[in-house]
C-alpha positions in Angstrom: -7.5 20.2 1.5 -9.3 18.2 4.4 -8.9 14.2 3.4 -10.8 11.8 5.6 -9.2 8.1 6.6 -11.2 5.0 8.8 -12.4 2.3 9.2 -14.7 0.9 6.3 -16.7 -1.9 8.5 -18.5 1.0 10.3 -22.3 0.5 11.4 -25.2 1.9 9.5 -26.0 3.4 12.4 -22.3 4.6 13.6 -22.2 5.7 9.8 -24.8 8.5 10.3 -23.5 10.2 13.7 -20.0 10.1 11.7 -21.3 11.7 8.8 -23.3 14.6 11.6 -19.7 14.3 13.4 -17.7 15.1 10.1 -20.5 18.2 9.3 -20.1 19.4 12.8 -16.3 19.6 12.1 -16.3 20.8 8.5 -18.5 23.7 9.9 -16.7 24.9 12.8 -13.4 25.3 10.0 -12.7 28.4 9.3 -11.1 28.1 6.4 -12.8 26.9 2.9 -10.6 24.4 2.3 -12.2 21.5 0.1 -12.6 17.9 1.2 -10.8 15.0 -0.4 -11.8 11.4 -0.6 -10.7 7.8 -2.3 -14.1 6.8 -3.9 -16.1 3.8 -2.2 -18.8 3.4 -0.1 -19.3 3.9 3.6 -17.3 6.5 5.0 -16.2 7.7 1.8 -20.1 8.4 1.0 -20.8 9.7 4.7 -18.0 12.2 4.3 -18.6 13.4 0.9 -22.3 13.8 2.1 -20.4 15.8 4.9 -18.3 17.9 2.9 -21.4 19.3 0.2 -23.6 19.6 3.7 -20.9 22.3 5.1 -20.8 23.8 1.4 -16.7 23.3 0.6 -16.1 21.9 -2.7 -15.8 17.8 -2.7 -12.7 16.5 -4.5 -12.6 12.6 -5.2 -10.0 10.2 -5.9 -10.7 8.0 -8.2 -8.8 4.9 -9.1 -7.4 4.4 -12.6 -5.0 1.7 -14.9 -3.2 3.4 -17.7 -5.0 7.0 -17.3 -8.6 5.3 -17.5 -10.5 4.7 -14.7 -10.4 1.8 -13.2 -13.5 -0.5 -12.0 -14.3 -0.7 -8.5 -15.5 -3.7 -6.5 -19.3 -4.6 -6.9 -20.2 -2.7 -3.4 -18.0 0.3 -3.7 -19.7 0.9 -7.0 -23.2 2.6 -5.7 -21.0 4.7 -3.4 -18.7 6.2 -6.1 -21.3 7.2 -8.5 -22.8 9.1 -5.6 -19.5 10.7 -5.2 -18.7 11.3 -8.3 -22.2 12.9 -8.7 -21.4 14.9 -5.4 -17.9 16.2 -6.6 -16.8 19.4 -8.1 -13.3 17.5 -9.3 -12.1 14.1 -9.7 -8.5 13.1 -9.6 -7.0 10.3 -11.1 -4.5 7.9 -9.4 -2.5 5.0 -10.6 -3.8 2.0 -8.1 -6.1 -1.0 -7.9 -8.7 -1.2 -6.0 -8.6 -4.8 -5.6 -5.3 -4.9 -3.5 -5.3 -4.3 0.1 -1.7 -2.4 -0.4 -2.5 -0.2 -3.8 -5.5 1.3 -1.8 -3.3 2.1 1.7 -0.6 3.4 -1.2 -3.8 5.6 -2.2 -4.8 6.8 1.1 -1.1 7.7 1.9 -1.0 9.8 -1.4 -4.5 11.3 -0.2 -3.2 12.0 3.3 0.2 14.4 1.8 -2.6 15.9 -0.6 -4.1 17.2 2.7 -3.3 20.0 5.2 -5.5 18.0 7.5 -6.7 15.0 8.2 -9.6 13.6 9.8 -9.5 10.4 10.9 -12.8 8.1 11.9 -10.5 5.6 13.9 -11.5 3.7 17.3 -7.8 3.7 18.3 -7.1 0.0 17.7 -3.8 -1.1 16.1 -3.4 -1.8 12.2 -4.3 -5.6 11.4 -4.3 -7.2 7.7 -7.6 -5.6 6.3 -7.4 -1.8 8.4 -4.8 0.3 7.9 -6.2 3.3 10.1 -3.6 3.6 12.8 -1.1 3.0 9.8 -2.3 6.3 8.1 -2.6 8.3 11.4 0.7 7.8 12.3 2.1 7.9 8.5 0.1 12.1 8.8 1.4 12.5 11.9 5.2 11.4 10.9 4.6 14.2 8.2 3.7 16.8 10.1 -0.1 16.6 9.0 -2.7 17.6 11.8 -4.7 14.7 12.8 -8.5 15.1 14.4 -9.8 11.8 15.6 -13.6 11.5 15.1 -15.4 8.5 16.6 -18.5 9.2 18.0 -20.1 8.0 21.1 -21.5 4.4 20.5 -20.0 4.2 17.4 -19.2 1.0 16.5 -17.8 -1.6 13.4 -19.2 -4.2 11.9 -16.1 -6.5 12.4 -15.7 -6.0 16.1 -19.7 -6.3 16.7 -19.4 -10.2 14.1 -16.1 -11.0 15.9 -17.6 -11.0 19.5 -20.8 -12.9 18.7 
């Protein structure tokens, strides 16, 4: 499987040449390996869009407490059910998606799921809400092949609301 990891305070804008980034790269792959996601919206949506444009199969993982699954916050909502609309399997895994360290726990489960990794990551350091460089380098300590994607004049939402 391919999994994705990024940032989640990506531009509407820097959202769409991602998502034509991710198709580009999903494309070129010669093998038909399938694409795996942790439900929410954003990236999650723009690579699952990705993934069913390049025609692999789209696997999504999908929160749960005691084998049920579990609700997601308010805005990752919309994006799931277009997921989970999009995917030809959902797996279940034990975390909330509430807390900051359940969901890097669930993105370092989806990165050893993964032969490959691609990571939509503006090199910046880990800080209390992004965990990106964390997952690249927890991959790359594995063994995992890592392709960064960030797209010229791609940009977050954080960075642009922190230097105003």
């Amino acid at each position: 499987m391919i999994g994705v990891v990024g940032h989640g305070d990506l531009t509407s804008v820097s959202l769409k040449s991602v998502e034509a980034e991710l198709r580009d790269r999903l494309e070129r792959a010669e093998d038909g390996a399938a694409g795996l996601v942790r439900a929410g919206a954003g990236l999650p949506v723009a690579f699952g869009r990705a993934v069913r444009a390049s025609g692999r199969r789209l696997v999504v993982l999908l929160p749960s407490q005691h084998s049920v699954p579990a609700p997601l916050p308010g805005p990752d909502r919309d994006g799931a059910r277009e997921l989970l609309l999009q995917a030809r399997e959902v797996r279940l895994a034990a975390f909330d998606p509430a807390d900051r360290d359940d969901c890097i726990g669930a993105d370092e489960l989806l990165v050893r799921s993964s032969r490959s990794v691609l990571a939509v990551w503006d090199g910046s350091p880990s800080d209390g809400t992004d965990a990106t460089a964390h997952l690249v380098a927890y991959a790359r300590a594995r063994g995992i092949p890592v392709e960064v994607v960030w797209p010229e004049g791609a940009a977050r939402t954080a960075r642009l609301t922190a230097g105003a």
